[in-house]
N, C-alpha and C positions, 0 to 999 in steps of 0.2 A: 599240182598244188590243189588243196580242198579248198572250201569257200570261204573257212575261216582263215587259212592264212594267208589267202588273196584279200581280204579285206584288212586283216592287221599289217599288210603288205602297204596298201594303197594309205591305211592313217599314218606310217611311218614316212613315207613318200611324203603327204600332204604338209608334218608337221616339218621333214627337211627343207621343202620347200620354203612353207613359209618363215620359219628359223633364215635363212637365205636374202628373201625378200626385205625380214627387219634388219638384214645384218650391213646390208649394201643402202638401206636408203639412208638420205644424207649424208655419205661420206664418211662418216663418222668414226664408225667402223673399221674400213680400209686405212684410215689415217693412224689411227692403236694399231694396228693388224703390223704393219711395215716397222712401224717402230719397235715393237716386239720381236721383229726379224730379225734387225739391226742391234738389237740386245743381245739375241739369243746367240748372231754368228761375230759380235762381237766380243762376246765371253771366251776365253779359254779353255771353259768347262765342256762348251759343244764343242772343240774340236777334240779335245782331249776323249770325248765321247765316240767322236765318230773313228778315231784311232782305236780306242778298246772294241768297238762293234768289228770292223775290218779285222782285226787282229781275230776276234772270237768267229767270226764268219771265214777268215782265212785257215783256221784251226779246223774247222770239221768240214771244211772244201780238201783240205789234205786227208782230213783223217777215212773220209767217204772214200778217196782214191785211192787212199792204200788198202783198202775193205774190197775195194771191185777189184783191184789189181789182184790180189791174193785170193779171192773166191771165183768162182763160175760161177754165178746166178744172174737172173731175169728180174735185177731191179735195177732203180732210175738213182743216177746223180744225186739228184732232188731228194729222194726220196733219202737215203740214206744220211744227208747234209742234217736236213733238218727234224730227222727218227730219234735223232738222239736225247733221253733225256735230260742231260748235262748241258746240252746246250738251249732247252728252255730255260732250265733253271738260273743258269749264265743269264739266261736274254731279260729274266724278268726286272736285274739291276740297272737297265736303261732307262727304265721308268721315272721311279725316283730322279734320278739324276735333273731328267730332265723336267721333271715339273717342280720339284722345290722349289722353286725363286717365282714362281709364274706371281703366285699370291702374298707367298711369305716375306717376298723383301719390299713388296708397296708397303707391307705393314710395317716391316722392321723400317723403315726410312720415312714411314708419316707421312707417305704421299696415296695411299690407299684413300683417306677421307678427300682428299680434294679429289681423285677421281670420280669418286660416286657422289659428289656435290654439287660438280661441274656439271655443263650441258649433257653430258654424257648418261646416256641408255645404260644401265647394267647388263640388258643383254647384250650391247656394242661391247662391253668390256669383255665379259665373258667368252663371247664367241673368237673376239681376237686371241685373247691368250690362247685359247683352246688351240685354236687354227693354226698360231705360230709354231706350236709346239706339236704339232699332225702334221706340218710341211715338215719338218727339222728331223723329223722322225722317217718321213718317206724318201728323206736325201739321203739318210744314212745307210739304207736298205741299196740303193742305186751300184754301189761297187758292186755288191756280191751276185747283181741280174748280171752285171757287166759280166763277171766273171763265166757264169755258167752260158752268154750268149756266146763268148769266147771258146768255152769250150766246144758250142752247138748242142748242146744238151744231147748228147748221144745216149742211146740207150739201145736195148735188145729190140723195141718196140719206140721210135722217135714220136708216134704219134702221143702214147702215154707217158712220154718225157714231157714232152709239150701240157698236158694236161698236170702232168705233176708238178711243174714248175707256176703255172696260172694260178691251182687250187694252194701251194705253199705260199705262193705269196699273198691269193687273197686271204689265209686262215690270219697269214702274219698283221694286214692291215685291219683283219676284225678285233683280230687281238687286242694291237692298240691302238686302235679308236676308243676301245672301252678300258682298257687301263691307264690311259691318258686323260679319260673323264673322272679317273679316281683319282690318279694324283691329284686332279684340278681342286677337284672335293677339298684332298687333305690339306692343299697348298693356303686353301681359303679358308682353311678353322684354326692355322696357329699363323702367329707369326713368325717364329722357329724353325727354320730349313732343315735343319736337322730330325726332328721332330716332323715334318713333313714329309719327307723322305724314307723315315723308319714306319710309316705310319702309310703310305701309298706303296712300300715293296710290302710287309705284312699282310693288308687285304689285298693285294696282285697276288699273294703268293698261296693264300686263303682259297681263293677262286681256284685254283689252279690243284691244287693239292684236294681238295672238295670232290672234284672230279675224278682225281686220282685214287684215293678213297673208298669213295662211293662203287665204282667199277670193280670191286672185287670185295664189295662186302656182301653177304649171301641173303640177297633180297629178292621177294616174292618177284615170278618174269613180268608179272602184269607190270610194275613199277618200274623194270629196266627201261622203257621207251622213256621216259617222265625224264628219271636222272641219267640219262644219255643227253638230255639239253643241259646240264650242268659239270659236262664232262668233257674239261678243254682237250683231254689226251685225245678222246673220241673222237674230237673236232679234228685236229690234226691229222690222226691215221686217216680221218676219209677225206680232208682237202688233198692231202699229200699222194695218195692213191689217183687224185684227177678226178674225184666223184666233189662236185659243189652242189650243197646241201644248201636250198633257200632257207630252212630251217635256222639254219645258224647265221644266216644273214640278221633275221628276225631277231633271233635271242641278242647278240651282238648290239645291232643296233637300238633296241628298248632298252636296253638297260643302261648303254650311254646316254639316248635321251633322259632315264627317268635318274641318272647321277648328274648329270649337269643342270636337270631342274632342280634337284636339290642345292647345290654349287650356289644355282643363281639366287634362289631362297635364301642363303648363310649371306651371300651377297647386300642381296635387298634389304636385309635385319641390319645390317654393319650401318647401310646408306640411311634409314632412318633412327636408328640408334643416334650417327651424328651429326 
């Protein structure tokens, strides 16, 4: 890594930290945080959620096997599971799902103002929901590790199985951290789930297709390195290969930070507004 992206390394570190520090002191926090869990895996909606993930990860855990069974080639489980792109485009609808209610229904039920009036920190608020809905999303992922430990990730090459199985799942978790900071965005400008939902898979799907795009429109090569950071396909092929790019750690995480400062700002306006 160069100098610069050891030091925008180290302010992204410093600001997780201290995000961390305010999030845990007082209690405050933790006490929203659980109770948002208890929302989330009391709905019918997360599990009905975590069945369509299973079923859509079950679906190209089969379809990857019948691809290696039927060909001789020198690639990974992994790699072909998650090559496909039908099943990003599948994976982007988990989003939505699961962040509509985070904001929109304090507001539809008029309990949104006594939050933000109450003893309660807007960043307490915020980081809870966020948090509950980044655990809800890392439980739903757990079968499909299950599955490929099951298998033993076999490959021609078990060392770059191993690498491609680590690199798919960390692109999966970059992923959404920063799509989960968008719905949080959308959840907090209306108070209509629906309308939150259409409005957080549109910019997921924005980012995503951007990239897609970009990567085959015939631009000067100086420029290629630039929009290669705005290029989730890009992102994928080199996690999924076993190659983990600090780089994308960086773009990833800035920009969930600078979408949930935003969040907390729509927030802050709401709280003195009333």
């Amino acid at each position: 890594m160069n100098t610069s992206t050891v030091i925008i390394t180290i302010l992204l570190l410093v600001i997780v930290i201290i995000s961390i520090q305010k999030f845990l002191s007082g209690g405050t926090g933790i006490v929203i945080l659980k109770k948002e869990l208890k929302s989330i895996f009391y709905s019918p909606i997360a599990w009905i959620v975590m069945a369509l993930v299973m079923l859509l990860n079950g679906f190209s855990f089969t379809a990857a096997l019948e691809i290696l069974r039927k060909t001789d080639v020198d690639e990974t489980l992994i790699g072909y599971t998650f090559s496909s792109t039908s099943f990003w485009l599948t994976y982007f609808f988990i989003f939505p799902v699961i962040t509509m209610r985070l904001f929109s229904e304090e507001k539809k039920l008029g309990t949104i103002e006594t939050l933000l009036t109450a003893p309660v920190q807007t960043i307490h608020l915020l980081l809870a929901k966020y948090l509950a809905a980044l655990v809800f999303y890392f439980i739903i992922w757990i079968p499909s590790a299950v599955n490929f430990f099951l298998f033993r990730i076999s490959s021609a090459d078990n060392a770059n199985a191993i690498g491609s199985f680590i690199g798919a799942y960390a692109i999966i978790f970059l992923v959404g951290i920063f799509n989960i900071a968008i719905g949080c965005l959308a959840s907090a400008l209306t108070k209509n789930q629906l309308v939150a939902a259409m409005a957080c898979f549109t910019f997921c799907m924005l980012h995503f297709l951007v990239g897609f795009i970009l990567q085959d429109l015939p631009v000067p090569e100086s420029w290629q390195g630039s929009l290669f950071y705005f290029s989730t396909v890009k992102h994928v092929q080199i996690f999924i290969s076993g190659l983990i790019d600090s780089r994308q750690f960086i773009y990833y995480l800035s920009f969930t930070i600078l979408i949930l400062s935003f969040t907390y700002n729509v927030l802050e306006y709401r709280k003195w507004k009333a």
